[in-house]
Structure formats: structure tokens, C-alpha cells
DSSP file (Angstrom, degrees, kcal/mol; ACC not computed):
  #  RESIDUE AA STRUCTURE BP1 BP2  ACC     N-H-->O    O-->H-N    N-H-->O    O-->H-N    TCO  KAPPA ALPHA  PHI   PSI    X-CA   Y-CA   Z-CA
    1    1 A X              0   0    0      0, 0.0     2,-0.3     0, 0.0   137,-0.0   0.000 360.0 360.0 360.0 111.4    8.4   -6.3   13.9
    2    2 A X        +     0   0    0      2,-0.0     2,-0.3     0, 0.0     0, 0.0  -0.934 360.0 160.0-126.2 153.0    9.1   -4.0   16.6
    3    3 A X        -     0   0    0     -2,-0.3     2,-0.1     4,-0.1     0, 0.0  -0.942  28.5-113.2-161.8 144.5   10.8   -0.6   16.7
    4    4 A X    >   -     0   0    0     -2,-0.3     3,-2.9     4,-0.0    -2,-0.0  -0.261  46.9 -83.3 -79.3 165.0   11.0    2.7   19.1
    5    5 A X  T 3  S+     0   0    0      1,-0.3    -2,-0.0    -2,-0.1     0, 0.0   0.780 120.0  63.9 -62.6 -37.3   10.0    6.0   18.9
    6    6 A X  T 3  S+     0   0    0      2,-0.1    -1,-0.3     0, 0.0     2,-0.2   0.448  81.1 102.2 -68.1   7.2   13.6    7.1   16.8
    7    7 A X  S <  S-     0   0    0     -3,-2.9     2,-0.4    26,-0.0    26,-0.2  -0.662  72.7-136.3 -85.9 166.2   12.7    4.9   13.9
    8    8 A X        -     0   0    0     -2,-0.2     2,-1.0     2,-0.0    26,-0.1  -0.924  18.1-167.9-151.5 107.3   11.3    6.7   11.2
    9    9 A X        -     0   0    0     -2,-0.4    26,-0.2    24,-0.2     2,-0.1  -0.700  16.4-168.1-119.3 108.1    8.0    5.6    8.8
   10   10 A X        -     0   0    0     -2,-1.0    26,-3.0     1,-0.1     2,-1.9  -0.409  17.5-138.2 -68.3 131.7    8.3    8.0    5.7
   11   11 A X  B     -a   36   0A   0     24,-0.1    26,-0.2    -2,-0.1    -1,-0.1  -0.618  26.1-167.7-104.3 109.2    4.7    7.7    3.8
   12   12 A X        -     0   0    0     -2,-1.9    26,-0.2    24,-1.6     7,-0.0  -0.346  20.5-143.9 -66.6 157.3    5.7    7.5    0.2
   13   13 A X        -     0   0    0     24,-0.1    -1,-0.1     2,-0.1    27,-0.1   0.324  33.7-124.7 -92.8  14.6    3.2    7.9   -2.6
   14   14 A X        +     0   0    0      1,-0.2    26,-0.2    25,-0.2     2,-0.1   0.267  64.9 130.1  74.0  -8.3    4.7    5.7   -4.6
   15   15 A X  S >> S-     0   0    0     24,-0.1     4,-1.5     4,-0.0     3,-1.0  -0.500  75.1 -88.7-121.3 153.1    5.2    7.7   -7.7
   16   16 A X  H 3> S+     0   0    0      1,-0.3     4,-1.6     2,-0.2    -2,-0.0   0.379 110.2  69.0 -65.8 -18.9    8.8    7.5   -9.2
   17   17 A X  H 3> S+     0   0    0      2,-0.2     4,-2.8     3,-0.2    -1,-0.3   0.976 108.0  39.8 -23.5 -78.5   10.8   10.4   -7.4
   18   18 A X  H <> S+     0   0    0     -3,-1.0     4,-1.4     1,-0.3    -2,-0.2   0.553 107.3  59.0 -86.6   1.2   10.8    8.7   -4.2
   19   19 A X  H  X S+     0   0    0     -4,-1.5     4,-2.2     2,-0.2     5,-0.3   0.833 110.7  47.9 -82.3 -51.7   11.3    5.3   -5.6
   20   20 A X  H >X S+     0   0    0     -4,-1.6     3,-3.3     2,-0.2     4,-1.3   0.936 111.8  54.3 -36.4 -62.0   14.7    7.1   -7.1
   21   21 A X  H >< S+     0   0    0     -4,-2.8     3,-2.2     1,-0.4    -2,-0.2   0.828 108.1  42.1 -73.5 -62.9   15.2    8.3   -3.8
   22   22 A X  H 3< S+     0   0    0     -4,-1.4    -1,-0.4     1,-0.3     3,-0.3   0.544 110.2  58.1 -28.1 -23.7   15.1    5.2   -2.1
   23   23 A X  H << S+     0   0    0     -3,-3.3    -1,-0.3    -4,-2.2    -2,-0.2   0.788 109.8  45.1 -88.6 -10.1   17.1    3.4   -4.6
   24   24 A X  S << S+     0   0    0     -3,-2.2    -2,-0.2    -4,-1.3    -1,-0.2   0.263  86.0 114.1-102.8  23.7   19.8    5.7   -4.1
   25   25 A X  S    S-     0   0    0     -3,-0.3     5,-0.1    -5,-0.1     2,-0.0  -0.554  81.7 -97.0 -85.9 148.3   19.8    5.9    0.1
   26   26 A X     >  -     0   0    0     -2,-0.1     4,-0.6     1,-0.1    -1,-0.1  -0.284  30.3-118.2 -55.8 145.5   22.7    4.5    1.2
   27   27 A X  T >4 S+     0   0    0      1,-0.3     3,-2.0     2,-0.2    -1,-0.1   0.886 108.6  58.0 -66.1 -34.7   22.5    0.8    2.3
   28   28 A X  G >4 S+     0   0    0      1,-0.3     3,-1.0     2,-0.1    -1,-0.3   0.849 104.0  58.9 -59.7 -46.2   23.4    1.2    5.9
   29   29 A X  G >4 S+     0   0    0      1,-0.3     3,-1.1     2,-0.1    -1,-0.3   0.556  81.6  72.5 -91.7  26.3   20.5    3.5    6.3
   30   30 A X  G << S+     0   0    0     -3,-2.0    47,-0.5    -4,-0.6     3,-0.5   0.187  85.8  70.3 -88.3  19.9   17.3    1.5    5.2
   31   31 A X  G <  S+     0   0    0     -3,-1.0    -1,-0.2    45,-0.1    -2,-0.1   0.523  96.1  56.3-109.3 -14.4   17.5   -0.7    8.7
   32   32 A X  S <  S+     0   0    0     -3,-1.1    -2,-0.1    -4,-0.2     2,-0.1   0.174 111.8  53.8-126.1  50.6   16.4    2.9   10.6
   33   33 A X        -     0   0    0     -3,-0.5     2,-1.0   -26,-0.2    -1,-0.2  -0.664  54.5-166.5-164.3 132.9   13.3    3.1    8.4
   34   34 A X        -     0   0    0    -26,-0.1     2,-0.2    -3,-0.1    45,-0.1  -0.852  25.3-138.9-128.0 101.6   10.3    1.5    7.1
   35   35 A X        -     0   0    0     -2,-1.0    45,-1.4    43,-0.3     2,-1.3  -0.318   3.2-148.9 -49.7 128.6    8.7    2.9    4.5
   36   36 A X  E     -ab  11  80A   0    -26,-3.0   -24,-1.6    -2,-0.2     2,-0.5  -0.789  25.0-160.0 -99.7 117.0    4.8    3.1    4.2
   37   37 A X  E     - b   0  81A   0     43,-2.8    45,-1.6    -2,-1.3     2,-0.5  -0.743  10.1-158.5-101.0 138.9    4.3    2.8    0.4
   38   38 A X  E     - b   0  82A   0     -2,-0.5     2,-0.7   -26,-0.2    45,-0.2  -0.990  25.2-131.6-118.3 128.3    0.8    4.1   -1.2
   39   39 A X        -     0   0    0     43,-0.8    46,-0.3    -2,-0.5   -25,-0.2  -0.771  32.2-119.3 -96.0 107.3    0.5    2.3   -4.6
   40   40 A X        -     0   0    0     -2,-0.7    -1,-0.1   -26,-0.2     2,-0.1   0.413  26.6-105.6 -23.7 156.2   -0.4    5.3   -7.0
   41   41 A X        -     0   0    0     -3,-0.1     2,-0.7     1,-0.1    -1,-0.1  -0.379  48.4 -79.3 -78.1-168.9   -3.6    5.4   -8.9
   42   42 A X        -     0   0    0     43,-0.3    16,-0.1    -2,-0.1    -1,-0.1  -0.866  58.7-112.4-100.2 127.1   -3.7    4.7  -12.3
   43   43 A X        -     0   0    0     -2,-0.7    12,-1.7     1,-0.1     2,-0.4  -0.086  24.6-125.4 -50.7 152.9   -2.6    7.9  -14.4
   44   44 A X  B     -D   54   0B   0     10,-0.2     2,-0.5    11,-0.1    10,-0.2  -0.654  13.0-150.8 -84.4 136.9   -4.6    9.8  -16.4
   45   45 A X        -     0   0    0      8,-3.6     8,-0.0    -2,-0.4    11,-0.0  -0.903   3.6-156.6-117.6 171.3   -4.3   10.8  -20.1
   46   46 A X        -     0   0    0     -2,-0.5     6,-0.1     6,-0.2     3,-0.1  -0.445  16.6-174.9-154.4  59.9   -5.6   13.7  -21.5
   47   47 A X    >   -     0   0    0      4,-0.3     3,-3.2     1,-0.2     2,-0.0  -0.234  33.4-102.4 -68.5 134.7   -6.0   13.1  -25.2
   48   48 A X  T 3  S+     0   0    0      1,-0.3    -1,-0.2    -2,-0.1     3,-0.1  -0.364 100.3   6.7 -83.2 153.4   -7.1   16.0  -27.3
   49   49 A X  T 3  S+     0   0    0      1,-0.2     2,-0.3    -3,-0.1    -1,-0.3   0.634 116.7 102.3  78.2  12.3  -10.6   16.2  -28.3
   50   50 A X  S <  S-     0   0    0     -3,-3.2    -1,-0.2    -4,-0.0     0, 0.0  -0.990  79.6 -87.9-147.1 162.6  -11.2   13.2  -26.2
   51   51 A X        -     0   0    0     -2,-0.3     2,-0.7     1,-0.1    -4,-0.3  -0.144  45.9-116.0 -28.2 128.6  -12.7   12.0  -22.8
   52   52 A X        +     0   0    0     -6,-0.1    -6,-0.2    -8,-0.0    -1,-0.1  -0.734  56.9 140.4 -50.5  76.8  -10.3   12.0  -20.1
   53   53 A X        -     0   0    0     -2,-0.7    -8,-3.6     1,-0.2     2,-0.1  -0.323  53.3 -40.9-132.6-176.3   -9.7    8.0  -18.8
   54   54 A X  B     -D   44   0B   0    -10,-0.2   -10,-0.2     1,-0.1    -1,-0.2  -0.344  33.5-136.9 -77.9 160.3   -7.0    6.1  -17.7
   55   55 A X  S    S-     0   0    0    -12,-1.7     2,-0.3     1,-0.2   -11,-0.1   0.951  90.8  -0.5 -91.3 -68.2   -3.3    6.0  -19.2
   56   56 A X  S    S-     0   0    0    -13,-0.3    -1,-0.2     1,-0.2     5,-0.1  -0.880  81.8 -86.0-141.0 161.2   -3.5    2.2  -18.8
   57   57 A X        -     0   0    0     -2,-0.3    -1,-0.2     1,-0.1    -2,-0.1   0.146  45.3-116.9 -51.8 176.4   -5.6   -1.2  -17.8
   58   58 A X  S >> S+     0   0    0      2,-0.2     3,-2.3    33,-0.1     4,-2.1   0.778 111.1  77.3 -95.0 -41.0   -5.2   -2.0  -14.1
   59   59 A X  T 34 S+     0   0    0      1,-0.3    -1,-0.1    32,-0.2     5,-0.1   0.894 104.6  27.0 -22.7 -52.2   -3.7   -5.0  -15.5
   60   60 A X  T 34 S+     0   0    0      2,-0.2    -1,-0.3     1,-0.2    -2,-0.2  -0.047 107.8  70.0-114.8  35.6   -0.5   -3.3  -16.2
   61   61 A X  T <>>S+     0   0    0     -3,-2.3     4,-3.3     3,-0.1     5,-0.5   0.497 106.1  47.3-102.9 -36.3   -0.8   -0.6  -13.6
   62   62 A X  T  <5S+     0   0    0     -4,-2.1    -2,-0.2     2,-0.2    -3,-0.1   0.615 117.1  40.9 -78.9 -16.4   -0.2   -3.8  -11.2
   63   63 A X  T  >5S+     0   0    0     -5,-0.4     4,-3.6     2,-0.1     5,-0.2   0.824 112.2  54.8 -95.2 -46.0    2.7   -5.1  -13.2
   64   64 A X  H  >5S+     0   0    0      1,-0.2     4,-1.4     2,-0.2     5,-0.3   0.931 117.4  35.8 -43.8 -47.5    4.0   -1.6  -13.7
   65   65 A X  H  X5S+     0   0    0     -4,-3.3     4,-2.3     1,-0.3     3,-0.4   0.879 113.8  58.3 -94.8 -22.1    4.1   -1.0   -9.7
   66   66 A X  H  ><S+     0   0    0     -5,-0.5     4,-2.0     1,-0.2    -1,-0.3   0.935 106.1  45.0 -36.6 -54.0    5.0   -4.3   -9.1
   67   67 A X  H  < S+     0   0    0     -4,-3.6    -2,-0.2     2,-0.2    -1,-0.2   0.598 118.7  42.9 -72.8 -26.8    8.3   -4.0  -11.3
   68   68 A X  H  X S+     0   0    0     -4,-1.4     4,-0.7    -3,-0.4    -3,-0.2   0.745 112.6  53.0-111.1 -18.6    9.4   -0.3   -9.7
   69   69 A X  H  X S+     0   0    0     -4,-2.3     4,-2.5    -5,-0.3     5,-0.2   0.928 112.4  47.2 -43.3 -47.8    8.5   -1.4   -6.1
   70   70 A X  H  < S+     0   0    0     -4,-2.0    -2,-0.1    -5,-0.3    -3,-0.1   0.711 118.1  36.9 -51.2 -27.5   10.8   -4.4   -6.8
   71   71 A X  H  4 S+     0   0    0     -3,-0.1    -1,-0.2     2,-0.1    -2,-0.1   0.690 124.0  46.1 -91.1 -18.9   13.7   -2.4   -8.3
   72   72 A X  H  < S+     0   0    0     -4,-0.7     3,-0.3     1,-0.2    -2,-0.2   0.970 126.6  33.5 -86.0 -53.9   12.8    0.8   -5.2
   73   73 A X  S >< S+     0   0    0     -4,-2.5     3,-3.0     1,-0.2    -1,-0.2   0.489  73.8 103.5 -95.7 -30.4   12.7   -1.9   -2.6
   74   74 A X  T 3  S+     0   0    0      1,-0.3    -1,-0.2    -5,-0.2    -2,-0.1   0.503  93.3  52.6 -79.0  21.5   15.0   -5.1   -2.9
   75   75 A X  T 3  S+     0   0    0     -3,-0.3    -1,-0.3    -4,-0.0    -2,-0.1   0.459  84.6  98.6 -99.1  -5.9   17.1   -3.5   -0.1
   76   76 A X    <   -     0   0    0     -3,-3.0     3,-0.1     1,-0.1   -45,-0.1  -0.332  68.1-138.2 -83.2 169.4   14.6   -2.8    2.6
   77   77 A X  S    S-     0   0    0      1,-0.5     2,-0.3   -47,-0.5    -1,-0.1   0.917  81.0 -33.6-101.2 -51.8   14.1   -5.0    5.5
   78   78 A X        -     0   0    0    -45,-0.1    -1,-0.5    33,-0.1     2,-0.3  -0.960  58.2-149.6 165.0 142.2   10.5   -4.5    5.2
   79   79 A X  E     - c   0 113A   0     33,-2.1    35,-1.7    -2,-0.3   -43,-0.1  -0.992  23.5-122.1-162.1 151.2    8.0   -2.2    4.3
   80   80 A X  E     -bc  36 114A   0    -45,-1.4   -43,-2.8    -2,-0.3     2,-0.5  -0.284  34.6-172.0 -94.4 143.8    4.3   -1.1    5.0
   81   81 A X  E     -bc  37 115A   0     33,-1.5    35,-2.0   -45,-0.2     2,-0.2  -0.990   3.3-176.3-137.4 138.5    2.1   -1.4    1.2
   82   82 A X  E     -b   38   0A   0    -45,-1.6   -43,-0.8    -2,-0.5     3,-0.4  -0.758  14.0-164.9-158.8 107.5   -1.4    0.0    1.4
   83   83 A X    >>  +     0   0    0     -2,-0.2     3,-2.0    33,-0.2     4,-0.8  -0.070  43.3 129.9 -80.6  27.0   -3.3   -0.4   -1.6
   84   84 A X  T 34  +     0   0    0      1,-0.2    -1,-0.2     2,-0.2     3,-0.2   0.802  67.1  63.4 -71.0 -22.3   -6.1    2.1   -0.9
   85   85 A X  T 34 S+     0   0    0     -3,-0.4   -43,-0.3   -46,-0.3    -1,-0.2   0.609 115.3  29.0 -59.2 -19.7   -5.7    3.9   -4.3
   86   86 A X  T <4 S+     0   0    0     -3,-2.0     3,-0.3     1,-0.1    12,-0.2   0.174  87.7 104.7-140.6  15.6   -6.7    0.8   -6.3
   87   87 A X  S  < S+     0   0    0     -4,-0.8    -1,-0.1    -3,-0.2    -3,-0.1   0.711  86.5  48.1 -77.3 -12.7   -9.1   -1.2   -3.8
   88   88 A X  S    S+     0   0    0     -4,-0.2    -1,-0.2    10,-0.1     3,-0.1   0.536  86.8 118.5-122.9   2.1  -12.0   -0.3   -5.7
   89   89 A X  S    S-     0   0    0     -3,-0.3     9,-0.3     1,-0.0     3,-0.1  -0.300  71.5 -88.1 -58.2 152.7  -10.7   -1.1   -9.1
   90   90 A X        -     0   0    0      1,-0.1     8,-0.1     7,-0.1     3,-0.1  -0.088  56.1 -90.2 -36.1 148.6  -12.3   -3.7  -11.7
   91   91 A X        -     0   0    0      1,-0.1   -32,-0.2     6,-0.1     6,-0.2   0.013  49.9-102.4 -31.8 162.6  -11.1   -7.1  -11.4
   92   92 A X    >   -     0   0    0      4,-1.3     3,-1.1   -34,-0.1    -1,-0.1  -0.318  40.9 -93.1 -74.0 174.6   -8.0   -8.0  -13.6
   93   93 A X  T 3  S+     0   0    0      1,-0.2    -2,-0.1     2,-0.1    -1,-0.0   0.647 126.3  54.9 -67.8 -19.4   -8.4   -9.9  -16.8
   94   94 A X  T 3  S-     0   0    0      2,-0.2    -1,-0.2     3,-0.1     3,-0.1   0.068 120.5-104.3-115.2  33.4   -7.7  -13.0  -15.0
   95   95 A X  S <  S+     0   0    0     -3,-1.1     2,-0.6     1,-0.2    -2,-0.1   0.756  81.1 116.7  79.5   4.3  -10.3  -12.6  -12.5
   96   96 A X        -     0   0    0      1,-0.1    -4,-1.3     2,-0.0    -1,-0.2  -0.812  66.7-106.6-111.7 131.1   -8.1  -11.5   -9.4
   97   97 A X     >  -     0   0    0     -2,-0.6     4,-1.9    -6,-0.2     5,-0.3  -0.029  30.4-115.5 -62.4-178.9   -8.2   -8.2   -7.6
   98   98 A X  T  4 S+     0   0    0     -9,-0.3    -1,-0.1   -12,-0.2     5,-0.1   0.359 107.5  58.9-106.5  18.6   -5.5   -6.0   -8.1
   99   99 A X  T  > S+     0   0    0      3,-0.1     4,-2.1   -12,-0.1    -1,-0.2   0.763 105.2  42.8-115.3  -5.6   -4.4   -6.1   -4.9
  100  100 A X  H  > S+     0   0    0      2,-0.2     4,-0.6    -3,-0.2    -2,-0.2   0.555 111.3  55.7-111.0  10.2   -3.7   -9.5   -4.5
  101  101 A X  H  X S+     0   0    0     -4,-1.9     4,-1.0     2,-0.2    -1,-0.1   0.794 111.1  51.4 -65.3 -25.1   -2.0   -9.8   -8.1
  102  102 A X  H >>>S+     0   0    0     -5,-0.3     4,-2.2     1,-0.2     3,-0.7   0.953 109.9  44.7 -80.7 -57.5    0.0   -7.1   -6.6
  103  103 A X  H 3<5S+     0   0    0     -4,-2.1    -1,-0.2     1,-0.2    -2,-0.2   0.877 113.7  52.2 -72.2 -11.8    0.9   -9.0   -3.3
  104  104 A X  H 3<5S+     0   0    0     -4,-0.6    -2,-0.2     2,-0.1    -1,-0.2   0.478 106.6  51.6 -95.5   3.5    1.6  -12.0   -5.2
  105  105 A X  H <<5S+     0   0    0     -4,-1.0    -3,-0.2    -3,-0.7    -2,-0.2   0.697 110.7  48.6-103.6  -6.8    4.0  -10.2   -7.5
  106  106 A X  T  <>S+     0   0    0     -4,-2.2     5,-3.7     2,-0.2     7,-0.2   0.434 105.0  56.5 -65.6 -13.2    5.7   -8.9   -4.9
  107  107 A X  T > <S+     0   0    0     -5,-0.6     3,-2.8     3,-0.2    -3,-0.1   0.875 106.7  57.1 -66.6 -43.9    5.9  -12.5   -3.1
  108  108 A X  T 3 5S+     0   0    0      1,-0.2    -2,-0.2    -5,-0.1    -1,-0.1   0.823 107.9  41.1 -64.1 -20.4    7.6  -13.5   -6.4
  109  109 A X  T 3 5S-     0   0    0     -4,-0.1    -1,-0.2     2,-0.0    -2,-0.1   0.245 114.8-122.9-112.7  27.4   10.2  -11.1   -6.2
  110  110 A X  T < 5 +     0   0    0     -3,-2.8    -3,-0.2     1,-0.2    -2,-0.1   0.886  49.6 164.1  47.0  61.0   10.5  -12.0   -2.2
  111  111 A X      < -     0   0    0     -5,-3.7     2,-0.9     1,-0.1    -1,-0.2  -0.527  39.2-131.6 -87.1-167.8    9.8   -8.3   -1.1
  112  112 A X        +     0   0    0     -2,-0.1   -33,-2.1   -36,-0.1     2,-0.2  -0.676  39.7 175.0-124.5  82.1    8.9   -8.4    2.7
  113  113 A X  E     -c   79   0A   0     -2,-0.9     2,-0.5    -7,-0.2   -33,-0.2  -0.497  26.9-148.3 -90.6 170.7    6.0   -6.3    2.5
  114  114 A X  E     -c   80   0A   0    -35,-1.7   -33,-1.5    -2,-0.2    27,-0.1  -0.924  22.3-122.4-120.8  91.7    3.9   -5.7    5.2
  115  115 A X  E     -c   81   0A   0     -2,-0.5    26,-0.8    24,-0.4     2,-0.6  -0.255  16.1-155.7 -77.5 133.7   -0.3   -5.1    4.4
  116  116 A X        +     0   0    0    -35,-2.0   -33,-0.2    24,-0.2     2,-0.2  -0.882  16.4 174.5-114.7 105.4   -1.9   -2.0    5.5
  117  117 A X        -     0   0    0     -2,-0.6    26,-1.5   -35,-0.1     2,-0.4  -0.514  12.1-157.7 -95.7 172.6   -6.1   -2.0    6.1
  118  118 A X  B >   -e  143   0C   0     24,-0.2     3,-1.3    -2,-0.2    26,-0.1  -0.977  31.3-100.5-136.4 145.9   -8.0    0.6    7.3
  119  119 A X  T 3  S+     0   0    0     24,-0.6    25,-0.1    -2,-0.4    -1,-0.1   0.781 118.1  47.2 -48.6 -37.0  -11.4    0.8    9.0
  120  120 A X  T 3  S+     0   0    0      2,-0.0     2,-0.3    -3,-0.0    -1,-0.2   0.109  81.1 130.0-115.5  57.3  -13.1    1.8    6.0
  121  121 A X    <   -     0   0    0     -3,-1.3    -4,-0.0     1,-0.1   -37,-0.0  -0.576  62.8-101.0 -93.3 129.9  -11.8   -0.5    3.7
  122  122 A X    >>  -     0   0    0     -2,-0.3     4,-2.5     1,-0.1     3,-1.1  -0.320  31.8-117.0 -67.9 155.6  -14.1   -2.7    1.2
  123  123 A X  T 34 S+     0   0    0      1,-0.3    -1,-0.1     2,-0.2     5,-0.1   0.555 110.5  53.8 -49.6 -41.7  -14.7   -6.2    2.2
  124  124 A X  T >> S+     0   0    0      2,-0.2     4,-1.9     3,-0.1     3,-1.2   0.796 117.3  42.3 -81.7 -28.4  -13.0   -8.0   -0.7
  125  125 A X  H <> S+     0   0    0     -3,-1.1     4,-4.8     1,-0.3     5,-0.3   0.975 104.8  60.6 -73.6 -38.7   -9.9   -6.0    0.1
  126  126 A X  H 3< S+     0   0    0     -4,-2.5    -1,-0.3     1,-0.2     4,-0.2   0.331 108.6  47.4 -51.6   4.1  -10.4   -6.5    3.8
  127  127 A X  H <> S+     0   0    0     -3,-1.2     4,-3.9    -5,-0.1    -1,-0.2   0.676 105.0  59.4-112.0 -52.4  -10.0  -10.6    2.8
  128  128 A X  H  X S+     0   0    0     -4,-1.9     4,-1.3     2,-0.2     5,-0.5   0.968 107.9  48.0 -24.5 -64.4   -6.8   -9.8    0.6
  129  129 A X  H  X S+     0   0    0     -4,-4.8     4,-1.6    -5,-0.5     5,-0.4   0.967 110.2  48.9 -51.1 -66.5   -5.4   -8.5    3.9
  130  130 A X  H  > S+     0   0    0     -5,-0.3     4,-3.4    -4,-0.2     5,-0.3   0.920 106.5  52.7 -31.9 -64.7   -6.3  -11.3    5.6
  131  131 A X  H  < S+     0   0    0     -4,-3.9    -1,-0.2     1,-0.2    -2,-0.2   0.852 110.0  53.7 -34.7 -59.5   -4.9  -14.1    3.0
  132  132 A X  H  X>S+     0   0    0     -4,-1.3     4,-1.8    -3,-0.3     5,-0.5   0.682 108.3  48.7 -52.8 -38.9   -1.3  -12.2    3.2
  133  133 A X  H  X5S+     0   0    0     -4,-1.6     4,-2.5    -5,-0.5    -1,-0.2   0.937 117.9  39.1 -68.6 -54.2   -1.2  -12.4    7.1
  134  134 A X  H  <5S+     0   0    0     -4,-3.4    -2,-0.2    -5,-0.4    -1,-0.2   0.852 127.3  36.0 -67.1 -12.8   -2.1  -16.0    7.0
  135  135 A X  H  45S+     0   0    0     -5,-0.3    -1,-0.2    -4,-0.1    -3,-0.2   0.627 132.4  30.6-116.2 -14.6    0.2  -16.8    3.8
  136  136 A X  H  <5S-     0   0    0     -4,-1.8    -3,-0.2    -5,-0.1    -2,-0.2   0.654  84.3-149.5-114.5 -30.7    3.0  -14.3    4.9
  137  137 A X     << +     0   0    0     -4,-2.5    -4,-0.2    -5,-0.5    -3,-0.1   0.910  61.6 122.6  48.0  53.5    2.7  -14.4    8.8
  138  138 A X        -     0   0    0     -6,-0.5     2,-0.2     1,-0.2    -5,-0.1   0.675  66.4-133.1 -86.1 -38.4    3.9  -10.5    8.7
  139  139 A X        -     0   0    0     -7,-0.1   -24,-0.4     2,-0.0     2,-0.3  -0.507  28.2 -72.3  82.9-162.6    1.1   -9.2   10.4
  140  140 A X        -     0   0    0     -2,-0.2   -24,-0.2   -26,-0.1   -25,-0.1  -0.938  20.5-120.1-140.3 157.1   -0.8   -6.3    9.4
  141  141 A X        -     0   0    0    -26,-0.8   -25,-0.1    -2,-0.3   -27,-0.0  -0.565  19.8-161.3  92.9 -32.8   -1.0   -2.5    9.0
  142  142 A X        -     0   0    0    -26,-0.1     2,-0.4     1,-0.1   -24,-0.2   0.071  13.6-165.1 -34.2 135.0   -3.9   -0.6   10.9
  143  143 A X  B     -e  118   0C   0    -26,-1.5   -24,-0.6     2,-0.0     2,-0.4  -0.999   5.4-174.5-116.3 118.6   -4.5    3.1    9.2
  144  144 A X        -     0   0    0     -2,-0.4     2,-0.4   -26,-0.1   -26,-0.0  -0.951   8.4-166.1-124.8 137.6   -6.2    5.1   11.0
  145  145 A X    >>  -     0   0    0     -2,-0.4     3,-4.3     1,-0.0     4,-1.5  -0.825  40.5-102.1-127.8 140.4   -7.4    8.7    9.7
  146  146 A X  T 34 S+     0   0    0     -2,-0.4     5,-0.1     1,-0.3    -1,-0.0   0.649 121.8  61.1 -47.0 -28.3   -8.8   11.4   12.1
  147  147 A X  T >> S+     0   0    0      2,-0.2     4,-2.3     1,-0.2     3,-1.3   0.883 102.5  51.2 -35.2 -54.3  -12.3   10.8   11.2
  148  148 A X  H <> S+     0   0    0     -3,-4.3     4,-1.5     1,-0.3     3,-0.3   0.948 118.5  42.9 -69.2 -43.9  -11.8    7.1   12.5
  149  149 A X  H 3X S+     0   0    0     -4,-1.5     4,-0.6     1,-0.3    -1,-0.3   0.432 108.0  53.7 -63.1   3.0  -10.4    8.9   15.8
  150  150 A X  H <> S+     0   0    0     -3,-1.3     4,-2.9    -5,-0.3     5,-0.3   0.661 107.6  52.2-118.1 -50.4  -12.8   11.3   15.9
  151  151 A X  H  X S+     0   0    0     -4,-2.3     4,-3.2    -3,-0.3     3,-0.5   0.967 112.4  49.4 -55.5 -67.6  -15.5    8.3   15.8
  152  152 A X  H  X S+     0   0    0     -4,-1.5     4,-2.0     1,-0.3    -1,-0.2   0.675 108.9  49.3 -11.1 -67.3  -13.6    6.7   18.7
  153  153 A X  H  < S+     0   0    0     -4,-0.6     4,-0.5     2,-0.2    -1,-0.3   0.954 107.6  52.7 -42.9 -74.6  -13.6    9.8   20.7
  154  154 A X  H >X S+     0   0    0     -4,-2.9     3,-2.6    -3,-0.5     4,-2.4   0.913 107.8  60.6 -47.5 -50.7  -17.5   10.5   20.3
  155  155 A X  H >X S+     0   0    0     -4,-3.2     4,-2.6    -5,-0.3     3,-0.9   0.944 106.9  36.9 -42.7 -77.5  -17.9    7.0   21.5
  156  156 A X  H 3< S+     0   0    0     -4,-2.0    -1,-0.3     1,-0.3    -2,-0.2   0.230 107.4  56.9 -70.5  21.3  -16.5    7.2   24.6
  157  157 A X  H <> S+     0   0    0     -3,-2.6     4,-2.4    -4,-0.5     5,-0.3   0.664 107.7  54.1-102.0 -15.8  -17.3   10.5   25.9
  158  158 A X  H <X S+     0   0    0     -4,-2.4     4,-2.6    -3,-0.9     3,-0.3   0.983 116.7  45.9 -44.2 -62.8  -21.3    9.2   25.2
  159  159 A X  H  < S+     0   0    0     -4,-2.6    -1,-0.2     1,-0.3    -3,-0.2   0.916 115.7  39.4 -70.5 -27.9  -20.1    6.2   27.5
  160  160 A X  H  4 S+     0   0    0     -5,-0.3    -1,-0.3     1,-0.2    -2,-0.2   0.908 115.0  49.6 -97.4 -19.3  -18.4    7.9   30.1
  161  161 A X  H  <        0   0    0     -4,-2.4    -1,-0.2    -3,-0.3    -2,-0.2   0.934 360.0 360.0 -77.5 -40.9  -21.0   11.1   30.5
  162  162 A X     <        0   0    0     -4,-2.6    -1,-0.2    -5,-0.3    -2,-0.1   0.708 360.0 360.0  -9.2 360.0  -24.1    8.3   30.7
């Protein structure tokens, strides 16, 4: 995938406004942009007189965003998915992380997603990424956050004043 500086990568949050919005752009213009989708947390409820937790399992948080990425999405050429909201969730019921039930229910509905890691990304997701590159040949994703640039920076002015 290559593209010049007049292409245009919107970072969505995922959350059900900008999935509207995207289902209603016109078709002609999803080829001069690639969406970076951030897969929501899991909602909250806020039952009275009781603890504050989640809305729903992660189980069905992964089918749920599966199912309005699929409907938001099945016109885009391709699009960047970074699962950094939900890397650190429990396994699913059936033993699988929830990010690669989530790239393998978007394989099933053939989106052409693209997987986005980050430098300080846990280890079991950091293998998820990996699998999808080797199983998808798409490539990958680098996110990089000012900190990580910042690190970068420190380095090399220590090497170059030595």
C-alpha cells in the first residue's frame, strides 16, 4: 500500500457516529482515504446502587465491533485497525484473545484490514500482529506517540554529543 502526502488517514474511534458517517460517504470518495479505526473499549454501565463494570463480556464486545466495522467498512479499499483499547482484556470464553477473534471475524467478512502495533504494546498482542502479517501479507501499522519520539530523540543527542 502506498499513497502521497494528499491522501487523507482520519483516526476514528470507532464508536457509532463515525461508523454512520462512513457508511454514508459517497462511494467514489473512500479510494482518497484510509481510515485508522480504534476499536472502542467496552462501555460502561452505571447501575444504581451498584458497582460501576462493564456493559457487556468482551466476548460480545468483539462480535458487536466486528458486526458494525463490517456494515461501516465493506466499501473501503483498506483500513488501519488498532486494537489498543482492548489488548489488555481477559481471554474470551473460548480461550483466544480478543484481538485475534476480532481479526478473524473480520477475515470472515473479507474486510482488508491492515494491523496497527505500537512500541509499547504487550507481547501476546505484539504476536497477534505478527500472525495477521504472515496470514494476511498486508503489512503492518507502526503507532508511534510523542513519548516514543521523545525516547528516540534523547537517544541520539547522548550519541551524537559523546
Amino acid at each position: 500500500m502506498g499513497f502521497d502526502h494528499s491522501h487523507y488517514v482520519p483516526i476514528l474511534k470507532g464508536k457509532q457516529g463515525e461508523l454512520n458517517a462512513l457508511i454514508n460517504t459517497n462511494p467514489k470518495h473512500l479510494k482518497k482515504f484510509t481510515p485508522f479505526m480504534e476499536v472502542p473499549r467496552i462501555p460502561l454501565e452505571y447501575p444504581e446502587d451498584k458497582k460501576v463494570g462493564p456493559a457487556k463480556s468482551i466476548d460480545q464486545h468483539v462480535i458487536d465491533v466486528g458486526k458494525s466495522f463490517a456494515k461501516a467498512l465493506k466499501d473501503v479499499p483498506s483500513f488501519f485497525l488498532d486494537g489498543y483499547y482492548i489488548e489488555l482484556e481477559d481471554e474470551l470464553q473460548d480461550g483466544s484473545s480478543p484481538i485475534d477473534a476480532l481479526f478473524g471475524a473480520l477475515r470472515t467478512t473479507k474486510l482488508p484490514f491492515i494491523p496497527v502495533v505500537g512500541l509499547d504494546r504487550v507481547e501476546d498482542y505484539i504476536d497477534s500482529v505478527k500472525g495477521a502479517v504472515q496470514k494476511d501479507k498486508r503489512g503492518c501499522c507502526l503507532r508511534l506517540w510523542e513519548p516514543d519520539l521523545e525516547q528516540f530523540q534523547d537517544s541520539y543527542t547522548q550519541g551524537v554529543v559523546s
